[in-house]
Residue frames as qw, qx, qy, qz and C-alpha x, y, z in Angstrom:
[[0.882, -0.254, 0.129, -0.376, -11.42, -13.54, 35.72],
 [0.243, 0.445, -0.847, 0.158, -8.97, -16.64, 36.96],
 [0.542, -0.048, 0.709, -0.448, -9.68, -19.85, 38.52],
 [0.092, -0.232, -0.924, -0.289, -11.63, -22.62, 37.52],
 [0.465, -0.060, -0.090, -0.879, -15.24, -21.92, 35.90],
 [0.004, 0.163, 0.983, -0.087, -17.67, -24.07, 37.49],
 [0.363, 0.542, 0.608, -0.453, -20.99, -22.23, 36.32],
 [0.435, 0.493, 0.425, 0.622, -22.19, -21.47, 33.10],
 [0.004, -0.987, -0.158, 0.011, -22.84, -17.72, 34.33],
 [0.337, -0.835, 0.300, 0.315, -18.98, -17.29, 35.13],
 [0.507, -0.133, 0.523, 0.673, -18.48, -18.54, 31.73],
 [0.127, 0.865, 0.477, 0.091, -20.73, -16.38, 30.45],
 [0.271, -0.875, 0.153, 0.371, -18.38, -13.59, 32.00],
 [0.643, -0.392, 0.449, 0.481, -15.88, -15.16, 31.01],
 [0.508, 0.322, 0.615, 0.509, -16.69, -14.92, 27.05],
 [0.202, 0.901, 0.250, 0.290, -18.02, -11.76, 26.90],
 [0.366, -0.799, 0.201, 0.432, -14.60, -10.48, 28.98],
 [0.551, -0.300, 0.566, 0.535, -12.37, -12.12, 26.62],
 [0.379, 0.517, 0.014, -0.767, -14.84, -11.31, 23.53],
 [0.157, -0.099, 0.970, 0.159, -15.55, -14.35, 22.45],
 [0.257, 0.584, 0.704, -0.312, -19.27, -13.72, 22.24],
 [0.103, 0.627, 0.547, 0.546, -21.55, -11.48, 19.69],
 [0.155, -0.168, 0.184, -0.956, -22.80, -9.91, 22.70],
 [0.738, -0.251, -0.169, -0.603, -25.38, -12.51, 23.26],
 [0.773, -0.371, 0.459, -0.232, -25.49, -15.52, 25.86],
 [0.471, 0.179, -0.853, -0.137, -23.33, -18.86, 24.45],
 [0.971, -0.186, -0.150, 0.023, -23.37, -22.42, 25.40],
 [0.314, -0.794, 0.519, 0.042, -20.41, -22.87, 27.31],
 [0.831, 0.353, -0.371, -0.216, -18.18, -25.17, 25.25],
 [0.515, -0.660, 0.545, -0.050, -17.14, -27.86, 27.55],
 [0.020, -0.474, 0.787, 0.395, -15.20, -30.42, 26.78],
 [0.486, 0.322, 0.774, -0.247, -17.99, -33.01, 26.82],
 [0.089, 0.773, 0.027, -0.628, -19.56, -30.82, 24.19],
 [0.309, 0.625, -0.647, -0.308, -17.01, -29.90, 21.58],
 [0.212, -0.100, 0.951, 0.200, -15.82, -34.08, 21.78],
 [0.446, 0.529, 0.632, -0.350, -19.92, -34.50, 20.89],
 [0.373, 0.843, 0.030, -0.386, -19.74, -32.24, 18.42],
 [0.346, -0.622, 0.695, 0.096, -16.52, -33.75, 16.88],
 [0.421, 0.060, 0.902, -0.074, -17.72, -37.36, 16.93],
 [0.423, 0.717, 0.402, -0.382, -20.71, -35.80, 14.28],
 [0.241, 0.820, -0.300, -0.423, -18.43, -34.63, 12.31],
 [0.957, 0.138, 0.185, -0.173, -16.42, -37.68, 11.54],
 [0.532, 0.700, -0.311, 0.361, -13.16, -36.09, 11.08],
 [0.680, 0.044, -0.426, 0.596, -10.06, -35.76, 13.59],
 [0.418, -0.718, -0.326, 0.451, -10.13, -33.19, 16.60],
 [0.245, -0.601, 0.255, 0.717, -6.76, -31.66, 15.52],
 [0.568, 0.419, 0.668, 0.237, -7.58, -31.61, 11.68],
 [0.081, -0.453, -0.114, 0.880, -6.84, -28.44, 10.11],
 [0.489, 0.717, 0.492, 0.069, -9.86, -27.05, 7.64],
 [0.399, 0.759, 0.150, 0.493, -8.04, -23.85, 7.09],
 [0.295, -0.368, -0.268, 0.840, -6.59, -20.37, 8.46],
 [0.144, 0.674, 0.627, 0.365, -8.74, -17.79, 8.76],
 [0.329, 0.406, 0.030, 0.852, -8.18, -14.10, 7.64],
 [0.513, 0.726, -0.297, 0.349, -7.07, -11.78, 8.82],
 [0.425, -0.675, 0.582, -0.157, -5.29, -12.64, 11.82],
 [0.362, 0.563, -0.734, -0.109, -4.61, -16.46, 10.30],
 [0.668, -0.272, 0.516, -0.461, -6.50, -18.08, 13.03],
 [0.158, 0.216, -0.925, -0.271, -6.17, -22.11, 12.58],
 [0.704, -0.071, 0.187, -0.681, -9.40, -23.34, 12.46],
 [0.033, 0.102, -0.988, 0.110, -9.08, -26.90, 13.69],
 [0.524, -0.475, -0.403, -0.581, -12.19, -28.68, 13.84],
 [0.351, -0.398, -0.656, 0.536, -11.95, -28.61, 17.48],
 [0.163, -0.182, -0.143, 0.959, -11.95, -25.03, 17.37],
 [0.292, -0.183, -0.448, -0.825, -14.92, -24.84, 14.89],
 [0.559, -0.421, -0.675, -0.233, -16.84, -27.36, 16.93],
 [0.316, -0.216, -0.316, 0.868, -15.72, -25.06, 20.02],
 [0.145, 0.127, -0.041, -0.980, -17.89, -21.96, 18.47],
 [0.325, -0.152, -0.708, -0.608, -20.52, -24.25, 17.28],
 [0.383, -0.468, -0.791, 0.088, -21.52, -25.44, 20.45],
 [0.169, -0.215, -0.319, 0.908, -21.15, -21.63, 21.72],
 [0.216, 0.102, -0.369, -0.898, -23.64, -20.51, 19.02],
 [0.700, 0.093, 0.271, -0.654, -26.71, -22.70, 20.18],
 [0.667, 0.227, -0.595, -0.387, -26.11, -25.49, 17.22],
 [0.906, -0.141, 0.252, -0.310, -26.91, -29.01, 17.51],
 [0.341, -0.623, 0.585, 0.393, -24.27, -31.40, 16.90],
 [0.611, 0.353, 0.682, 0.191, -25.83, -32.63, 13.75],
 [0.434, 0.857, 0.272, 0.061, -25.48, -29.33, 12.24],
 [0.586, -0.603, 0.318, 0.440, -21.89, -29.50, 12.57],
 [0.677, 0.124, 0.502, 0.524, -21.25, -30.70, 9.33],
 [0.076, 0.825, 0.546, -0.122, -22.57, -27.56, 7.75],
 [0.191, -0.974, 0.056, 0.112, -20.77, -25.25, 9.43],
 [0.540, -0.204, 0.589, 0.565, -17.38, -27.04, 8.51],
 [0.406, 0.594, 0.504, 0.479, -18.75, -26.34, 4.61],
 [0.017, -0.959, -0.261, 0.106, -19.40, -23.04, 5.24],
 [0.534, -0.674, 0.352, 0.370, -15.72, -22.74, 6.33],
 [0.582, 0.015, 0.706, 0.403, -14.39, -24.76, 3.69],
 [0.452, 0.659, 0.454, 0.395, -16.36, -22.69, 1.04],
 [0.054, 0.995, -0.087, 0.021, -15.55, -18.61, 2.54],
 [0.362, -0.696, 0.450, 0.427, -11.91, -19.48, 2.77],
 [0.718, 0.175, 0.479, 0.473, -11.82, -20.01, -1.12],
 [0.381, -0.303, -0.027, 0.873, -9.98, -18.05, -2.59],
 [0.013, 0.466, 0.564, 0.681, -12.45, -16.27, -5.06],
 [0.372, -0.804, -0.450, 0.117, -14.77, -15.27, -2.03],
 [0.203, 0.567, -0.252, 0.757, -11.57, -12.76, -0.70],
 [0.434, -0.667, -0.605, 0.027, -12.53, -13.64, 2.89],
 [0.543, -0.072, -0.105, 0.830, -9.46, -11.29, 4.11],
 [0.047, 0.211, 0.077, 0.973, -10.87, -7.91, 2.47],
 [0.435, -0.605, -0.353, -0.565, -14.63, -8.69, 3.09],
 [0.629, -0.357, -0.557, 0.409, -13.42, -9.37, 7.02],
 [0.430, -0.340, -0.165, 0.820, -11.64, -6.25, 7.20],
 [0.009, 0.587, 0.394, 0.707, -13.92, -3.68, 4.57],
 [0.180, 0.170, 0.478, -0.842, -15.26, -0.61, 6.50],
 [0.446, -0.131, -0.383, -0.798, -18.19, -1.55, 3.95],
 [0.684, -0.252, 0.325, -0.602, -21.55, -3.58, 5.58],
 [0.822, 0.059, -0.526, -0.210, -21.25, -7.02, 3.57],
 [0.377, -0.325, 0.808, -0.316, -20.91, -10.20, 5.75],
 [0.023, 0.176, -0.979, -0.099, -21.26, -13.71, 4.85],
 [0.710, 0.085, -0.189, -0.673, -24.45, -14.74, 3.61],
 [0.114, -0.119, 0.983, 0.077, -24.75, -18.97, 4.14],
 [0.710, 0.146, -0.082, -0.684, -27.66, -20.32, 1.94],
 [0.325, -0.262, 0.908, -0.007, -27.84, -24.27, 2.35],
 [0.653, 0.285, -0.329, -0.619, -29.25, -26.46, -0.59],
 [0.373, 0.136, -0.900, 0.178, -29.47, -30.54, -0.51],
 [0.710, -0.468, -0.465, -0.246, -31.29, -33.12, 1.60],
 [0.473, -0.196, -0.569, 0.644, -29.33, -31.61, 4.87],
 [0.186, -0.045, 0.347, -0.918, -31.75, -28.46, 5.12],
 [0.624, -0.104, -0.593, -0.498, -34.44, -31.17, 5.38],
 [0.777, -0.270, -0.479, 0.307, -33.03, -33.34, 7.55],
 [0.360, -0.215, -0.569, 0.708, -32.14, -30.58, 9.86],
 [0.104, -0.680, -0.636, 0.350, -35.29, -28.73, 10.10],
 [0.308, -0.079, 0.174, 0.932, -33.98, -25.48, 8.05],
 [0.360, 0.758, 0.454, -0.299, -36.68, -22.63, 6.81],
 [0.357, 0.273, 0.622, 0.641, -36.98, -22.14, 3.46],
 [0.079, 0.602, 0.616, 0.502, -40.16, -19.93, 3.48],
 [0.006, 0.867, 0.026, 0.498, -41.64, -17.22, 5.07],
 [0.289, -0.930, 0.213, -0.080, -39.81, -15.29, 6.98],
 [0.841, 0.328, -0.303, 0.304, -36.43, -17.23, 6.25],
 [0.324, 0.507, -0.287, 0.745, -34.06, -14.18, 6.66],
 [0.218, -0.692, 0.192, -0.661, -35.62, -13.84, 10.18],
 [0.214, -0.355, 0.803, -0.427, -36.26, -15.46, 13.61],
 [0.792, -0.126, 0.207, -0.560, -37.66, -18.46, 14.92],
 [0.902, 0.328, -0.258, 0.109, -35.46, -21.52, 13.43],
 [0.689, -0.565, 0.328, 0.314, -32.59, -23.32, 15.59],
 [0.836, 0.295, 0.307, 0.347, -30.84, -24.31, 12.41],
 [0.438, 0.752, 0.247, 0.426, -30.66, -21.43, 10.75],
 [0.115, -0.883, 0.172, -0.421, -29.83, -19.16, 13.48],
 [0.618, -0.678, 0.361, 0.171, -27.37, -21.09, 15.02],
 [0.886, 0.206, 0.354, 0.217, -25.49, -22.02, 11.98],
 [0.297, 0.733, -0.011, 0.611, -25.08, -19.01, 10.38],
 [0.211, -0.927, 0.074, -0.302, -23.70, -17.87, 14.18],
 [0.888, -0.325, 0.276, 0.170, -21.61, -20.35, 14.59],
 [0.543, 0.598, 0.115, 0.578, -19.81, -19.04, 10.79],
 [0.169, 0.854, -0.117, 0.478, -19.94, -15.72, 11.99],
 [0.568, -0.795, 0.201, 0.062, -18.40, -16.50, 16.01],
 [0.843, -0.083, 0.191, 0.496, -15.64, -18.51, 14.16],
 [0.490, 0.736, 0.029, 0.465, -14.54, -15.58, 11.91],
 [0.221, -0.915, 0.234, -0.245, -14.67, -13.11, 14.66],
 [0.779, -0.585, 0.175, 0.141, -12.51, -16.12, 17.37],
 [0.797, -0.115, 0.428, 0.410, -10.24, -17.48, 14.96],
 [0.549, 0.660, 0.349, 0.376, -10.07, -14.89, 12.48],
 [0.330, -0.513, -0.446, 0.655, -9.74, -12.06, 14.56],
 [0.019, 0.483, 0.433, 0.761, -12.21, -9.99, 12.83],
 [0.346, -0.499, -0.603, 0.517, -13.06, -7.84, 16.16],
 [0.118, 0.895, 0.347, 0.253, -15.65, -5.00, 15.53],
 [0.106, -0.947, 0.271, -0.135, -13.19, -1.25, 15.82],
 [0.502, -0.650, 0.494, 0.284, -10.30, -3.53, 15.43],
 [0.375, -0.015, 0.811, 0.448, -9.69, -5.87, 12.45],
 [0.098, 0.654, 0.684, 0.307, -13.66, -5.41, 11.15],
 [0.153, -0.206, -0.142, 0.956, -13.97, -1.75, 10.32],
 [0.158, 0.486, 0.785, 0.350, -16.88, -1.93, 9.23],
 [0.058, -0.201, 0.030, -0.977, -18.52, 1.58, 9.30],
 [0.651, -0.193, 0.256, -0.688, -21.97, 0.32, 10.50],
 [0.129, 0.026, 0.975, -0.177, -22.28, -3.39, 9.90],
 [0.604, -0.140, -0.407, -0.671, -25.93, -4.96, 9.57],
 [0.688, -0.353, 0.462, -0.434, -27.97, -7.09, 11.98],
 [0.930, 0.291, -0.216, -0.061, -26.60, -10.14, 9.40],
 [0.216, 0.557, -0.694, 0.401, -23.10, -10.11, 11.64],
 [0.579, -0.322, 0.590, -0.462, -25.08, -11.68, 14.36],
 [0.551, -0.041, 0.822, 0.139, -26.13, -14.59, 12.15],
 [0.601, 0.477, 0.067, -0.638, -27.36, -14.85, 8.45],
 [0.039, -0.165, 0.955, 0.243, -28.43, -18.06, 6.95],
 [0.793, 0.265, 0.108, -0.538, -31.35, -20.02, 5.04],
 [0.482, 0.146, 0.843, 0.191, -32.00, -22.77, 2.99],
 [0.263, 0.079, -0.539, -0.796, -33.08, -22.69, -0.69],
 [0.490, 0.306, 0.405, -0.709, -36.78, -23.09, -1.17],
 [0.049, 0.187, -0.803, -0.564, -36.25, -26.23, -3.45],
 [0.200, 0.258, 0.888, -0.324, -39.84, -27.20, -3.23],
 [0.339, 0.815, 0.399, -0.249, -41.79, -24.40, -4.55],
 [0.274, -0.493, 0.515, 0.646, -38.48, -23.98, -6.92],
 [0.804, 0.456, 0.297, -0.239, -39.83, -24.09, -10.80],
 [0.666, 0.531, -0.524, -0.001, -36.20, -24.81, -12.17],
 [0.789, -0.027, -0.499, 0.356, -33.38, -26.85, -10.94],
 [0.649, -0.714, -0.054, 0.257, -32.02, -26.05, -7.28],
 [0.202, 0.913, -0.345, -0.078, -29.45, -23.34, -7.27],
 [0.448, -0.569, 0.683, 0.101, -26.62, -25.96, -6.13],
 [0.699, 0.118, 0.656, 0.259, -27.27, -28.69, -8.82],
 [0.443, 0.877, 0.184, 0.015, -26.76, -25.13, -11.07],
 [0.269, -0.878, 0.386, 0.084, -23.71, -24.92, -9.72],
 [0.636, 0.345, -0.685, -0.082, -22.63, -28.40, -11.03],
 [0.367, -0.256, 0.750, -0.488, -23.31, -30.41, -7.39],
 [0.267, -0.268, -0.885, -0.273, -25.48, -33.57, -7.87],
 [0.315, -0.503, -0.308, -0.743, -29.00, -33.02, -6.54],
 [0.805, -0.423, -0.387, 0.153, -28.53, -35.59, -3.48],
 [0.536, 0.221, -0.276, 0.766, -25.44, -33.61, -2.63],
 [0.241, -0.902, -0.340, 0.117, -25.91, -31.04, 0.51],
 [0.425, 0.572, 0.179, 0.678, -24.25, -28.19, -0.81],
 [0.074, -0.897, -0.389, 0.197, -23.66, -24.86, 1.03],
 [0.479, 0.598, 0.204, 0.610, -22.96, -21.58, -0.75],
 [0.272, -0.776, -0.286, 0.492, -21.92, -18.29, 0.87],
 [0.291, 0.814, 0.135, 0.484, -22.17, -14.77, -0.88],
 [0.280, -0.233, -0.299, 0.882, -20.36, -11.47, 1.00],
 [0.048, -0.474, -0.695, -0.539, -23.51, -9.92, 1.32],
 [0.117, -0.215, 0.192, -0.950, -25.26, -6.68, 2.08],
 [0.306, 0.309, 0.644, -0.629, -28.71, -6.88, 3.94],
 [0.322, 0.442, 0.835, 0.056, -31.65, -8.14, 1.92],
 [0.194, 0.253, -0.050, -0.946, -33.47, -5.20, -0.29],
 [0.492, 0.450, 0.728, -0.160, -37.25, -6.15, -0.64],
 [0.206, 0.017, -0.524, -0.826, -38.39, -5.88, -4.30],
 [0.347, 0.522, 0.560, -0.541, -42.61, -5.41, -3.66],
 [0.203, 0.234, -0.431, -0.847, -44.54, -5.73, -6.75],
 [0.357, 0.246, 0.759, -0.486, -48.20, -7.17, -6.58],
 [0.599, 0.608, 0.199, -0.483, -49.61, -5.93, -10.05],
 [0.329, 0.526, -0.675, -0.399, -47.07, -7.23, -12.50],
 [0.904, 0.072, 0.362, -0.214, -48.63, -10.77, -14.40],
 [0.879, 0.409, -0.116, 0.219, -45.41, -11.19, -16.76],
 [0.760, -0.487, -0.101, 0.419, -41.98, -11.01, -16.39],
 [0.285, 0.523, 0.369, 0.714, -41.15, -8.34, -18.37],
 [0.224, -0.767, 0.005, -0.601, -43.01, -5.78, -16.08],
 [0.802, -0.572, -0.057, 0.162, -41.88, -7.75, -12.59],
 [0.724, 0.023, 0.067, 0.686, -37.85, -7.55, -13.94],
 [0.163, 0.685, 0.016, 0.710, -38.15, -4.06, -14.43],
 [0.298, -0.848, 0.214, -0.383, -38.67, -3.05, -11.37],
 [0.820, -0.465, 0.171, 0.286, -36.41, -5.21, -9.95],
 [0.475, 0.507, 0.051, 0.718, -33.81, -3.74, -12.99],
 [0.000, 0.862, -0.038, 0.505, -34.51, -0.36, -11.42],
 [0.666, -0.720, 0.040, -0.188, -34.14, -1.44, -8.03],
 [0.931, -0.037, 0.114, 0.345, -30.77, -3.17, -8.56],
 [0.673, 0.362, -0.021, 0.645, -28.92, -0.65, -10.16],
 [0.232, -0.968, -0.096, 0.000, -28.12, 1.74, -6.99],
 [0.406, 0.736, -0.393, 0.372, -24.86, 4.07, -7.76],
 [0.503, -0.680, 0.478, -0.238, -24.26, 3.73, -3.67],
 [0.963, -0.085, 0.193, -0.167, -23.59, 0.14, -3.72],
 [0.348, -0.515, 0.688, 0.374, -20.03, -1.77, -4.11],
 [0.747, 0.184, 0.574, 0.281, -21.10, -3.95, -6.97],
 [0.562, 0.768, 0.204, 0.230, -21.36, -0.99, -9.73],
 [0.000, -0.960, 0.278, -0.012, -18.12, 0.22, -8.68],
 [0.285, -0.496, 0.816, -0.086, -15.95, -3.26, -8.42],
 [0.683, 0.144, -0.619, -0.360, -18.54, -5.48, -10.50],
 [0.060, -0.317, 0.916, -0.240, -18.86, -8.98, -8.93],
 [0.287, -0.229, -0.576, -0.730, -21.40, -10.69, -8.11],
 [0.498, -0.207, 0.097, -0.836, -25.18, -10.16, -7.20],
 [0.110, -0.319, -0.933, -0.127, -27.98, -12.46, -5.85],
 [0.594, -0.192, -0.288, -0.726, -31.60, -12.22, -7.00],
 [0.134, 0.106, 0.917, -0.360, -33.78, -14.37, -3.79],
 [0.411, -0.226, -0.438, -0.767, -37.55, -14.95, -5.86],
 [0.493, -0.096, 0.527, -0.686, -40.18, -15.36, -3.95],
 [0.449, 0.144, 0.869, -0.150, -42.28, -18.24, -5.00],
 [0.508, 0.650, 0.542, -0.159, -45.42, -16.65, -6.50],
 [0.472, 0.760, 0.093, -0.437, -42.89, -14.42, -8.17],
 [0.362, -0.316, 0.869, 0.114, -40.63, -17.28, -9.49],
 [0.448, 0.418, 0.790, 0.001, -44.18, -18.92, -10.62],
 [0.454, 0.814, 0.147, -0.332, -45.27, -15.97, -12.81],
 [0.047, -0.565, 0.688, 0.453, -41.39, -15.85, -14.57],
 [0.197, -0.067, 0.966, 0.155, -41.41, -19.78, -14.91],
 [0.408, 0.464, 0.555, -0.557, -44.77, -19.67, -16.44],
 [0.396, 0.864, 0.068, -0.304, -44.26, -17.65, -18.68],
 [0.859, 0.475, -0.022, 0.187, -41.45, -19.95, -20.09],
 [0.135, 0.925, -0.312, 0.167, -38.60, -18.36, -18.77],
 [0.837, -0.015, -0.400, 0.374, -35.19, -19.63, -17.56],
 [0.660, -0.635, -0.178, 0.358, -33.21, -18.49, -15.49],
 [0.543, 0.057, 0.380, 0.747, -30.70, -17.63, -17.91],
 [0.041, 0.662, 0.413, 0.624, -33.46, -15.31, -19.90],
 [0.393, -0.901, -0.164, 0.088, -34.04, -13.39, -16.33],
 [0.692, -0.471, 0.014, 0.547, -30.33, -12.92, -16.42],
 [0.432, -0.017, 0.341, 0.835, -29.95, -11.36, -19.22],
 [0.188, -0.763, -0.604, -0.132, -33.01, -9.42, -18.95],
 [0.355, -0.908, -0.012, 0.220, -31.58, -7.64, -15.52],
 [0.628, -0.243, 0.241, 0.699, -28.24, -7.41, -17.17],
 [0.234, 0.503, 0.392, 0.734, -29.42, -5.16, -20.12],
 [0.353, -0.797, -0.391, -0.296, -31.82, -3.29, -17.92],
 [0.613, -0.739, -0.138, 0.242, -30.26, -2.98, -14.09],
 [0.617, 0.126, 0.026, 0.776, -27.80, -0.30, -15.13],
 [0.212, -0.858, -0.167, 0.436, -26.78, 3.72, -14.72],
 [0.584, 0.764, 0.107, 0.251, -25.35, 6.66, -16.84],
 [0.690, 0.068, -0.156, 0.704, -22.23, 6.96, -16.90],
 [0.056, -0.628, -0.004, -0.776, -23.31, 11.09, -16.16],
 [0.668, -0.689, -0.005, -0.280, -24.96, 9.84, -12.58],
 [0.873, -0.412, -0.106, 0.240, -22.27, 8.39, -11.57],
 [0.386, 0.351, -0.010, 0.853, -19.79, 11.14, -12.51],
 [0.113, -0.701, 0.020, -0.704, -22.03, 13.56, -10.65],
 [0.709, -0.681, -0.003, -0.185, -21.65, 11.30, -7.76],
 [0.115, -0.681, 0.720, -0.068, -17.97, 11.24, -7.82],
 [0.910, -0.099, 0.394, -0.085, -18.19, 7.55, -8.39],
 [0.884, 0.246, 0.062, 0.392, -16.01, 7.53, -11.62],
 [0.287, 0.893, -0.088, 0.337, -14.12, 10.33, -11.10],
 [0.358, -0.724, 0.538, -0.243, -12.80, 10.23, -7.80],
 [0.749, -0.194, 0.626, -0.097, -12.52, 6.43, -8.03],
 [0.707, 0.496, -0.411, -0.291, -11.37, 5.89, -11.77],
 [0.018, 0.573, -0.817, 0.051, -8.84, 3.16, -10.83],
 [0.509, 0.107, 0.819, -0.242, -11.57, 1.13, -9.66],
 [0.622, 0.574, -0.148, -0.511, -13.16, 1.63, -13.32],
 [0.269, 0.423, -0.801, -0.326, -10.72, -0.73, -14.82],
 [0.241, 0.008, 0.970, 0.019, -12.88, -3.40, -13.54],
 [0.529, 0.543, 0.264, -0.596, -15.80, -2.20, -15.13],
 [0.758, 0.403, 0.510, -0.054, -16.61, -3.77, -18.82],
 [0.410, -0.273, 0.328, 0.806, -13.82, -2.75, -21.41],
 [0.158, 0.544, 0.629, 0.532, -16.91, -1.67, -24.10],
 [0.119, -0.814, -0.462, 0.332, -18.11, 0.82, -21.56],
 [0.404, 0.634, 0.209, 0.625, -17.38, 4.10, -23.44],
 [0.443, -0.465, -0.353, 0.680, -15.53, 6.18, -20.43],
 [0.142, -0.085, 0.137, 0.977, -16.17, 9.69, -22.43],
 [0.345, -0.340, -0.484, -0.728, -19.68, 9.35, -22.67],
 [0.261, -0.028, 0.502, -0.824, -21.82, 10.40, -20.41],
 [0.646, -0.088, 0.256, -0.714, -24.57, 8.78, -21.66],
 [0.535, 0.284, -0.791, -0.092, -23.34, 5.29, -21.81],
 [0.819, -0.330, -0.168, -0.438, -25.07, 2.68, -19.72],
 [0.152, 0.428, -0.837, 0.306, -22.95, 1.00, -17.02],
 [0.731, -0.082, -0.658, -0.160, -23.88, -2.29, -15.86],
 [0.751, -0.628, 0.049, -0.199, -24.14, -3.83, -12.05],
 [0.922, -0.123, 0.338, -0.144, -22.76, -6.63, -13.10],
 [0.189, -0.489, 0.629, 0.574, -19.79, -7.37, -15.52],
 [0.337, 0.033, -0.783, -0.522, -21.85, -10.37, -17.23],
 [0.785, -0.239, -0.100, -0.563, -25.58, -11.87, -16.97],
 [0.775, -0.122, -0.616, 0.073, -23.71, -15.21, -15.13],
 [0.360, -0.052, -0.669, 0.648, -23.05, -13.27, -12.08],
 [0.504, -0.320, 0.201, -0.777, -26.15, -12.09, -11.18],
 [0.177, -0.026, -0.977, 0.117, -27.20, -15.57, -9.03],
 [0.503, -0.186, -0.178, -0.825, -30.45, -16.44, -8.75],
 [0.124, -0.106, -0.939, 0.304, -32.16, -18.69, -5.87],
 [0.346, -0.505, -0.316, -0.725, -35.94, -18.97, -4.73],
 [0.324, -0.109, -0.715, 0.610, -36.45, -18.86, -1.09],
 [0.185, 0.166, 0.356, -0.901, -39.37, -17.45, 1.33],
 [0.227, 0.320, 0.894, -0.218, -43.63, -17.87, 1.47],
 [0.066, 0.840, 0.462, -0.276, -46.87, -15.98, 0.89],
 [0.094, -0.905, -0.042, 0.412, -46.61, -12.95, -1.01],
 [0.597, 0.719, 0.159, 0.318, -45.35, -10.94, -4.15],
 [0.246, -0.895, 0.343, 0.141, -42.08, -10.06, -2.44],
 [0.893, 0.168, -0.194, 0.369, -38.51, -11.17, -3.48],
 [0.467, -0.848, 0.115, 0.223, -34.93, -9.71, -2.36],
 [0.779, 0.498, -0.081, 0.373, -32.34, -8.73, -3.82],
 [0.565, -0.799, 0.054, 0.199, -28.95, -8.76, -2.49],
 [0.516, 0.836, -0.116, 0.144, -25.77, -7.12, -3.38],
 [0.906, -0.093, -0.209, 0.356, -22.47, -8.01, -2.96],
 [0.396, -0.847, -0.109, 0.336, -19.12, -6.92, -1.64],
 [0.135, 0.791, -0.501, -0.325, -17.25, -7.25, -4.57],
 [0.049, 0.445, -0.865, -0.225, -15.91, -10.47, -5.13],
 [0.446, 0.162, -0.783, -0.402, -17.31, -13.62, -5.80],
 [0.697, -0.307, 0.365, -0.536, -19.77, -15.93, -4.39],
 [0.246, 0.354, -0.900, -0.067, -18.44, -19.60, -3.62],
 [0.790, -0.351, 0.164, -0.476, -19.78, -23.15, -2.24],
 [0.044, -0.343, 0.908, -0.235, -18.27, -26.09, -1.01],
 [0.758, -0.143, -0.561, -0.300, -20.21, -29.71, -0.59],
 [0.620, -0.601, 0.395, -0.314, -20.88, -31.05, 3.10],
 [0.156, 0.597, -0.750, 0.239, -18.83, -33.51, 4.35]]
């Protein structure tokens, strides 16, 4: 296509020729627009937040506020998305490998602070799904920038081997209301006023359903069991995990006196595998190299030595998010580290 676009349908073409799109409808970002979107931010046009892997893309906040307005956001949820940025391109995150991994993980944004207030965010039920501007244009506005400026293009840069329906957008707010310790961000060392947003490299949610456990002790088990699956990148590369409690089961933990801390080390003793299962799935054998990142106490000649998810109980993270119901989630990483960054 050539010429000057003068409908939003022939820029419509236009983005899904050039692949600029998800595969769903944008806002066309005119200039009007992006300068709006800009002006919200409070920062310079040409400003550079970063380059972003693995093509090096400069992500100017023009450029970011370019994808934002493509992705549906309002310009008040600009700032946000700049954090978002600003936290996956530290370096601890690895944005580079989790861009290019044929595994499923993709950027997780969880927003904490009086900005998923003030912009209308869902905390509760149904979070992880539809029905919220905020949420679902934020977290697509992360994930169009990676793909524009990153050039993380599915069957080119992003091998992912199947992906998850989190590539299209995946974002929430922490559920600091019905939260019975401190917010996850003012665990992080952030001040509590501070709007804070954190992003994990992160497989699709795995519901942990348990309706008959009244202590925590019988709730953590099965979430222990459920956590420790041989398939999964963390027990082969360690990093780290997040635990998402539901409320009511959040209230039964906290109740019952627990911290946060005491859940951690709980699923850390517990959410493990024998060193025999994972030998019969070729997991240390064929892959010993990746072993070295595994705990130096682990006793590699025994088979019935107890390998961990997790290197240490501080990287499982733990947030409480979502309504109704004796469900939580628990999500597993791609390996490396989950970071956050403070809005702007």
């Amino acid at each position: 296509m050539s010429g000057t676009i003068s409908t939003d349908e022939q820029a419509l073409a236009l983005a899904h020729e050039a692949g600029w799109t998800d595969g769903l409808p944008i806002v066309p970002p005119t200039a009007e627009r992006v300068r709006a979107f800009v002006n919200a931010s409070g920062r310079s046009a040409l400003e550079l937040v970063g380059e972003i892997p693995p093509r090096g893309g400069r992500a100017t906040v023009e450029k970011l506020a370019a994808n934002a307005v493509m992705a549906g956001c309002l310009p008040e949820y600009f700032p946000v998305v700049i954090a978002a940025i600003d936290a996956l391109l530290l370096p601890r995150f690895n944005l580079a490998s989790v861009q290019c991994s044929t595994h499923i993980a993709t950027p997780l944004v969880v927003v904490n602070g009086p900005a998923a207030d003030e912009l209308g965010m869902n905390s509760g039920g149904n979070c992880f799904g539809q029905g919220n501007r905020a949420n679902a244009t934020i977290g697509r506005a992360v994930k169009l920038a990676l793909t524009n400026l990153g050039g993380a293009l599915p069957g080119d840069e992003d091998r992912a081997t199947f992906g998850h329906p989190g590539k299209f957008t995946y974002c929430i707010a922490e559920n600091e209301a019905e939260n019975p310790w401190e917010p996850y961000h003012v665990e992080r060392g952030f001040r509590a006023d501070q709007s804070v947003v954190t992003v994990h490299p992160a497989e699709a949610p795995h519901n942990l359903n348990n309706h008959g456990a009244d202590n925590p002790r019988d709730l953590l088990t099965t979430f222990a069991m459920s956590m420790a699956i041989p398939g999964c990148n963390n027990i082969h590369v360690m990093g780290d995990v997040l635990l998402v409690l539901g409320p009511e089961h959040a209230d039964i933990i906290a109740s019952a006196g627990w911290s946060k801390n005491d859940v951690r080390s709980y699923l850390y003793e517990l959410a493990r595998q024998p060193l025999g299962v994972l030998k019969l799935g070729g997991i240390h054998g064929r892959h010993a190299h990746r072993n070295t990142l595994w705990p130096r106490w682990i006793n590699r000649e025994d088979d019935n030595a107890l390998v961990p998810v997790v290197r240490r109980p501080e990287d499982i993270h733990i947030m409480v998010a979502g309504g109704a119901g004796r469900h939580s989630v628990y999500i597993p990483g791609w390996g490396s580290r989950i970071t956050s960054a403070a809005v702007r």
